[in-house]
C-alpha positions, 0 to 999 in steps of 0.5 A: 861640679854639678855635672859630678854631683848630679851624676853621683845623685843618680848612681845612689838612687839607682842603687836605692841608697837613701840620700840622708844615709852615711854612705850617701854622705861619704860619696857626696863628699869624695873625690868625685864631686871635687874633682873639677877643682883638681881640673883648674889646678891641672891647668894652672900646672899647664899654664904656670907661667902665665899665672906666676906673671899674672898672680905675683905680689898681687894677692891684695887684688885677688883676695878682693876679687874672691871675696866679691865673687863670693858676696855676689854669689851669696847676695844673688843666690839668696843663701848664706851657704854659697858653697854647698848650694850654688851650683854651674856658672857660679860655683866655677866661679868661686872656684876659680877665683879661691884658686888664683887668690891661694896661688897668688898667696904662695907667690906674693908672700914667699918667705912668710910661712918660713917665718912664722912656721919656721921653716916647718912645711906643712903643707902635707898635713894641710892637704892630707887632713884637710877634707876629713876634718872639714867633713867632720865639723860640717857632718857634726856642727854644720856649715857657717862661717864659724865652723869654717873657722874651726876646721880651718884651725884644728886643720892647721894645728893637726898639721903642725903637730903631724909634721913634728911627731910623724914626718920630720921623724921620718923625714930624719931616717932619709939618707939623702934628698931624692932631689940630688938624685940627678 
C-alpha cells in the first residue's frame, strides 16, 4: 500500500499537481492505493479452505485479534488516525487481520443477516457505495471514530434502500437464475 501511494505521490508531482488539489484527492483515493487489499482477497479466494477452517465460528477470537492489532498500532505509532498514517509492516497488518475478522463474520454468523435483513442481500449496495460515501464523509468532515461511524450507516441505509427501489425491481425482470443455467 505505501509502495502504491508513494508511487501515485510521485506520478502527481511529476505532473505538477498539487497534492491538496481535487484531482490529487480522487487518485490518492482510487482503486490504486487499495489495491494490496484486493491482492489479500485474491489470496483468501486461493486458499478458501485453509481459511474456512481457520476462521469458522471463531469471529470472537478474530475480531480481538483486530482491535489489538489496531490499538497496538495506534498506541506505537502515536496517532489516532491508524489508518491514513501508518504505512509498510503495520498497515498490512490491519489489513490483514480487518480481512480474517470480515471473513470469519460471514462464516460464524451464516444465518444472521437473513435475519435481521430478511433475506434482503445487500451486499452490492455495501460494496458498490461504500468508497464514495466514505470518501465523501472524510473530504467534508474528516476521519474519527464518529465519522467512521456515520459513513458506516448511511452506507447501509444507502444500501438497503438501493436494493429495494433498484435491484430487486431488476432483479424481478429476470426470467431464471443464471445459476440453473448449467
Amino acid at each position: 500500500m505505501l509502495v502504491c501511494k508513494t508511487a501515485m505521490l510521485w506520478l502527481l508531482q511529476k505532473l505538477q499537481i498539487p497534492e491538496t488539489s481535487a484531482v490529487s484527492k480522487a487518485v490518492l483515493s482510487s482503486f490504486l492505493v487499495h489495491f494490496p487489499m484486493f491482492i489479500i482477497g485474491m489470496f483468501f479466494y486461493a486458499n478458501f479452505d485453509f481459511f474456512y477452517k481457520l476462521a469458522r465460528n471463531r469471529f470472537p477470537i478474530f475480531l480481538i485479534i483486530h482491535i489489538c492489532a489496531f490499538y497496538a498500532v495506534a498506541h506505537f505509532g502515536g496517532t489516532a488516525s491508524v489508518l491514513a498514517t501508518s504505512g509498510g509492516f503495520s498497515k498490512y497488518l490491519l489489513m490483514l487481520t480487518l480481512a480474517l475478522c470480515v471473513f470469519s463474520a460471514g462464516y460464524s454468523m451464516q444465518n444472521l443477516s437473513d435475519r435481521i435483513l430478511k433475506r434482503r442481500d445487500i451486499s452490492y449496495g455495501l460494496y458498490v457505495y461504500h468508497m464514495p460515501i466514505a470518501n465523501f464523509i472524510i473530504y467534508t468532515a474528516g476521519t474519527g471514530m464518529s465519522n467512521a461511524m456515520l459513513a458506516f450507516a448511511l452506507t447501509v441505509a444507502v444500501s438497503i434502500l438501493s436494493y429495494a427501489f433498484v435491484e430487486s425491481k431488476f432483479l424481478g425482470m429476470k426470467r431464471r437464475s443464471i445459476r440453473n443455467l448449467s
